[in-house]
ZADO-1210 file (C-alpha; in nm, 4 decimals, padded with zeros to 6 digits):
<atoms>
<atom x="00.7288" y="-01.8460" z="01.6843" code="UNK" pos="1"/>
<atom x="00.5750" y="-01.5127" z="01.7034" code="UNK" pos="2"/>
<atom x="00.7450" y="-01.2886" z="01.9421" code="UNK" pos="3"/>
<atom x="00.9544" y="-01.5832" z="02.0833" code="UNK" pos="4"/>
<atom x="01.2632" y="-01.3242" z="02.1340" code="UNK" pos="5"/>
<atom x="01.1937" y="-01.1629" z="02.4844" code="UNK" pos="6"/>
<atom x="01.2765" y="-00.7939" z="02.2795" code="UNK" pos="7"/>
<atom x="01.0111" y="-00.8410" z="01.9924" code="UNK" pos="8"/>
<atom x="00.6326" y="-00.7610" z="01.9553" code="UNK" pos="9"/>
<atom x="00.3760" y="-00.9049" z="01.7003" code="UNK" pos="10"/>
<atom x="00.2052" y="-00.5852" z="01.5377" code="UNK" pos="11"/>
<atom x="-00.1055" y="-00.6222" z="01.3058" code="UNK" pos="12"/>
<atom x="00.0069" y="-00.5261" z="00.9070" code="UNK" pos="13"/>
<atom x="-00.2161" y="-00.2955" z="00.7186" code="UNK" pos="14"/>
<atom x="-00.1056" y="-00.3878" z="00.3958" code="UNK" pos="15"/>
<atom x="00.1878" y="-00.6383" z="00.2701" code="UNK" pos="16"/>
<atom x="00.5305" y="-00.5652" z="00.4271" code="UNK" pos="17"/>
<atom x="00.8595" y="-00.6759" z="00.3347" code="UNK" pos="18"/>
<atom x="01.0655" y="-00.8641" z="00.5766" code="UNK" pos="19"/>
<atom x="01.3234" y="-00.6596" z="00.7098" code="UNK" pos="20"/>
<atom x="01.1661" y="-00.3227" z="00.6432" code="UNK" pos="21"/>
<atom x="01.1240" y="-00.0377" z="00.8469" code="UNK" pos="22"/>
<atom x="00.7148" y="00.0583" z="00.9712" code="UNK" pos="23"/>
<atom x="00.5868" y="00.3247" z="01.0618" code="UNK" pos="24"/>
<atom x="00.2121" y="00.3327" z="01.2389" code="UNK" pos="25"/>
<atom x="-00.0715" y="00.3513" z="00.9834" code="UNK" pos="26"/>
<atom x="-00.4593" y="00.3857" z="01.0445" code="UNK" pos="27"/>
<atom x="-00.6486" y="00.1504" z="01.2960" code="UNK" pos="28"/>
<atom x="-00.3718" y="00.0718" z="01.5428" code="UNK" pos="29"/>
<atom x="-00.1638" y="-00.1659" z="01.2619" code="UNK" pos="30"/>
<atom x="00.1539" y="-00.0483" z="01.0850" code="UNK" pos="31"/>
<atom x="00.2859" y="00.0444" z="00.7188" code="UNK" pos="32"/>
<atom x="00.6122" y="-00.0303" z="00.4955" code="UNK" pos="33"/>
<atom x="00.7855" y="00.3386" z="00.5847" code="UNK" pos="34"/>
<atom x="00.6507" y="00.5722" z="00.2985" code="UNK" pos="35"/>
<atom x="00.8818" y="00.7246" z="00.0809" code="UNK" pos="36"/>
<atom x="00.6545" y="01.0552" z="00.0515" code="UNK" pos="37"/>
<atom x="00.7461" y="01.3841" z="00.1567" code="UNK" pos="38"/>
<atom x="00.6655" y="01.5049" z="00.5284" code="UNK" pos="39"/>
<atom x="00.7155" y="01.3115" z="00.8767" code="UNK" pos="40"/>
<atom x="00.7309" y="00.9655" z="00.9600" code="UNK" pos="41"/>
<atom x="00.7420" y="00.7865" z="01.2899" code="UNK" pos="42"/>
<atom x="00.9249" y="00.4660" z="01.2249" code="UNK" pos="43"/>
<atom x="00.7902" y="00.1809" z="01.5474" code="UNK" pos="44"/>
<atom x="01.0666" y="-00.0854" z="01.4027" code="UNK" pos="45"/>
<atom x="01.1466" y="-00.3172" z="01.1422" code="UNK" pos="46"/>
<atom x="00.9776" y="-00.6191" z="01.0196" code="UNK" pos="47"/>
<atom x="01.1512" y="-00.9694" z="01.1099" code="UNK" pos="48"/>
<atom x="00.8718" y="-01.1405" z="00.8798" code="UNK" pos="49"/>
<atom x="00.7065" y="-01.0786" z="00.5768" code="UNK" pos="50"/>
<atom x="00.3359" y="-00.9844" z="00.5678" code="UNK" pos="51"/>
<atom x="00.1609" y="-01.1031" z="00.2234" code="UNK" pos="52"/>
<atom x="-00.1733" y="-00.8935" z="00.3048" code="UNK" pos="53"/>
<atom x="-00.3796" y="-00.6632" z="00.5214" code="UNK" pos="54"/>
<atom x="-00.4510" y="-00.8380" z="00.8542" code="UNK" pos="55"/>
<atom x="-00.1438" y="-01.0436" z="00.9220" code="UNK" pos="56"/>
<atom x="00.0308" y="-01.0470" z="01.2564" code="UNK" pos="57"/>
<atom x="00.4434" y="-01.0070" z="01.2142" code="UNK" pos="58"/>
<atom x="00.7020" y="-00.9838" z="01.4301" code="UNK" pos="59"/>
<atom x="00.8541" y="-00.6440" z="01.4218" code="UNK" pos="60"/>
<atom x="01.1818" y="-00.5257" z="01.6278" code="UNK" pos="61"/>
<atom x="01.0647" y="-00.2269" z="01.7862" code="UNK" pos="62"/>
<atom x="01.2542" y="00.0969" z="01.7439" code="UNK" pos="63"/>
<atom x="01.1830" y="00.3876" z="02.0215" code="UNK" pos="64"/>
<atom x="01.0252" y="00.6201" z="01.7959" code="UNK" pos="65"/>
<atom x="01.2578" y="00.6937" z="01.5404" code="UNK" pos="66"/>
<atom x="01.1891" y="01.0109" z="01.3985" code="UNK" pos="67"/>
<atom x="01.2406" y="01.0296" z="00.9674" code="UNK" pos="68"/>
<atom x="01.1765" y="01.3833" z="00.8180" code="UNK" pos="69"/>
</atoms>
């Protein structure tokens, strides 16, 4: 069940996402795979489901703005 743990939040995928990894915020209020380019990332938590397209609600663990340079 979607954010059945008191501690998780259901967050809107912008593209697929892998269960289990990290996201970072992405355009339009939903969230990202963490990108693997050069510069700053924000990572908002990691994925406890898998999203298969753009548009899908997950359940992500939220992190406290975990700052990846």
């Amino acid at each position: 069940m979607l954010a059945s743990i008191r501690s998780t939040v259901g967050m809107l995928a912008s593209a697929a996402i892998a269960q289990g990894a990290l996201v970072e915020p992405a355009a339009s209020g939903r969230i990202a795979t963490l990108g693997v380019g050069a510069g700053t990332h924000h990572v908002v938590g990691r994925a406890l489901d898998a999203a298969t397209a753009a548009g899908e609600i997950i359940e992500v663990d939220p992190y406290y703005f975990l700052r990846v340079i």
